[in-house]
N, C-alpha and C positions, 0 to 999 in steps of 0.2 A: 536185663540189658543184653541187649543184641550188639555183637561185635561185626556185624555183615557193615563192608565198607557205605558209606554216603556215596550217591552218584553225582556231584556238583555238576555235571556239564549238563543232565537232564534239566535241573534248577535252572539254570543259567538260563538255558534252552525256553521253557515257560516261562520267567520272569521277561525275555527278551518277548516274546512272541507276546505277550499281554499287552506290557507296553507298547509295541507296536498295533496291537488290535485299539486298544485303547486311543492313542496319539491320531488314528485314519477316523474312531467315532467324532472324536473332537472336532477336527478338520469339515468332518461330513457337518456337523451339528451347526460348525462359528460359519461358512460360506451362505449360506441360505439368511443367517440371523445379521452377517454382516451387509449381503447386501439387499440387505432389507432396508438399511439407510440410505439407499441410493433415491433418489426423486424417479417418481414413474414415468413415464413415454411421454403419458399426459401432461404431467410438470415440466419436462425439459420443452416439449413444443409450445406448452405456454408464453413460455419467455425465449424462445430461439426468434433467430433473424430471420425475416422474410423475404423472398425475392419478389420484383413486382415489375410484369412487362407493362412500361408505359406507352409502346409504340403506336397503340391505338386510340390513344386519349386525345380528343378534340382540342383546338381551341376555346378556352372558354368552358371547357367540360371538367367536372366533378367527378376523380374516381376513390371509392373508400375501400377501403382495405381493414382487417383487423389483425393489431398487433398486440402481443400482451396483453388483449381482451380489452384494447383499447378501440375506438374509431379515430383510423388516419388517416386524411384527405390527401389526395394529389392534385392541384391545380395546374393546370395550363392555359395559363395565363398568354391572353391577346395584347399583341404591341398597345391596343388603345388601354389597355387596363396597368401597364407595365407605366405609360405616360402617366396614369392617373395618378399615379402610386404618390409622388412629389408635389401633388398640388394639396394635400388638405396634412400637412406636419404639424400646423398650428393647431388642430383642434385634436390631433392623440396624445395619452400621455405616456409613453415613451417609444418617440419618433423613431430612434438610432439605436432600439434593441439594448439599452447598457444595462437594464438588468440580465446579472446571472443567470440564467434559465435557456438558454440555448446552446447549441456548440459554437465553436469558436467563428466557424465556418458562416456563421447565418447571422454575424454581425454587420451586415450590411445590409442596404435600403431595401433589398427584395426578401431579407432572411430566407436566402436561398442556395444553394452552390452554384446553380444557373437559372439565373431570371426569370425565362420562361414557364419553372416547373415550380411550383409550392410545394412542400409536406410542413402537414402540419398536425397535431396530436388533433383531435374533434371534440375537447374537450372546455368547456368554461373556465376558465381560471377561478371563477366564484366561486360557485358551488358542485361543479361536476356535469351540468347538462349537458347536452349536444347542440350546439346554436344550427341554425340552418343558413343555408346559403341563398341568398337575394342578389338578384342578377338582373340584366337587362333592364335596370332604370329602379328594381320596386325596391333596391335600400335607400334610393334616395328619399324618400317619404323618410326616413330614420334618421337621414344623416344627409343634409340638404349641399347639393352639390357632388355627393358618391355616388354613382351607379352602380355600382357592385360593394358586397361585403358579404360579413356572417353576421347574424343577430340570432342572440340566445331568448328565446321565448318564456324561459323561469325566471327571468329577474331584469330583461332588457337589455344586457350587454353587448356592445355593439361592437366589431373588429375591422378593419379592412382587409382588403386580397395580401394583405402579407400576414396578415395574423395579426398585427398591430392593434392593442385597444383603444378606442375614444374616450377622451375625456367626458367626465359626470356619470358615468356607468358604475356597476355593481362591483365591475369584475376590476380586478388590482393591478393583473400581470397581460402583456401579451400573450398569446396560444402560445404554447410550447411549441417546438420545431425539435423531432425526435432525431437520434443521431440517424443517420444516414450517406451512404454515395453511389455511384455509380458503376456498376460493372462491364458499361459498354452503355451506346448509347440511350438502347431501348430497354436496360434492367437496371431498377434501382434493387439496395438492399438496404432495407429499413432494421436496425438495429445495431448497428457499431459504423464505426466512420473508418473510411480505408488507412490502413495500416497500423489500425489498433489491433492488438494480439488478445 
């Protein structure tokens, strides 16, 4: 047995500096593992909001966009198309939007925030298709007295310029009407409705 004094502060000294070498691996090791949970670039743009300049969009013209890997139509809709809207109530099944499925905002005749502009999801309510758009006289052959609509070619479902479904068709629900509003005259932004947080 050696009697030569213990250095505790040497100790101290290495136990202190371990654990600190120690505590900076860990740190290095849980950042990288942590944000490894975070959604990629590609996940977040999937489902982020879109801006959409409509300034260009015709009368009467069709513009599609994709959001959330959906197809969204924007319609701009013609005074004569706007009249038509209230003459054929009796043959959709539900005229006045009360099913759930829209924002609160598209409960009206046009389910629109301004009349002349449609958005609307591009999708079936039945099954998922994409209906097309018939214009200038050829949905009438489908739906006698419309000039314009959507008709889905998978199953026959038929819509009007509001998104509105017809009665005896496949489909159950009107098109969806994705949240959206406006940021100025000529920018919509398709994914959250203004002054949601």
């Amino acid at each position: 047995m050696s009697n030569t004094p213990v250095d505790n502060s040497r100790r101290r000294f290495l136990t202190i500096a371990t654990s600190v070498v120690g505590g900076v691996g860990v740190a290095g090791a849980a950042v990288p593992f942590i944000a490894s949970w975070n959604p990629s670039a590609k996940a977040k743009a999937a489902g982020a909001d879109i801006k959409v300049d409509i300034s260009k969009v015709e009368p009467g013209q069709l513009l599609r966009v994709e959001w959330r890997s959906k197809p969204v139509w924007i319609v701009r809709r013609t005074p004569q198309l706007l009249k038509e809207l209230g003459e054929h109530d009796d043959k959709l099944r539900d005229p006045h939007s009360e099913e759930n499925q829209q924002p609160e905002f598209a409960r009206n005749d046009y389910r629109s925030l301004k009349k002349e502009y449609l958005v609307l999801v591009g999708i079936c309510t039945h099954l998922g298709c994409s209906p097309q758009h018939k214009k200038d006289g050829e949905f009438e052959e489908m739906v006698e007295g419309v000039k314009d609509g959507f008709f889905c070619p998978c199953h026959g479902s038929k819509f009007d310029m509001a998104g509105r479904v017809f009665q005896g068709v496949p489909a159950p629900l009107n098109l969806v009407v994705p949240p959206y509003y406006y940021i100025d005259d000529n920018t919509l932004l398709i994914g959250s409705e203004e002054g949601a947080a």
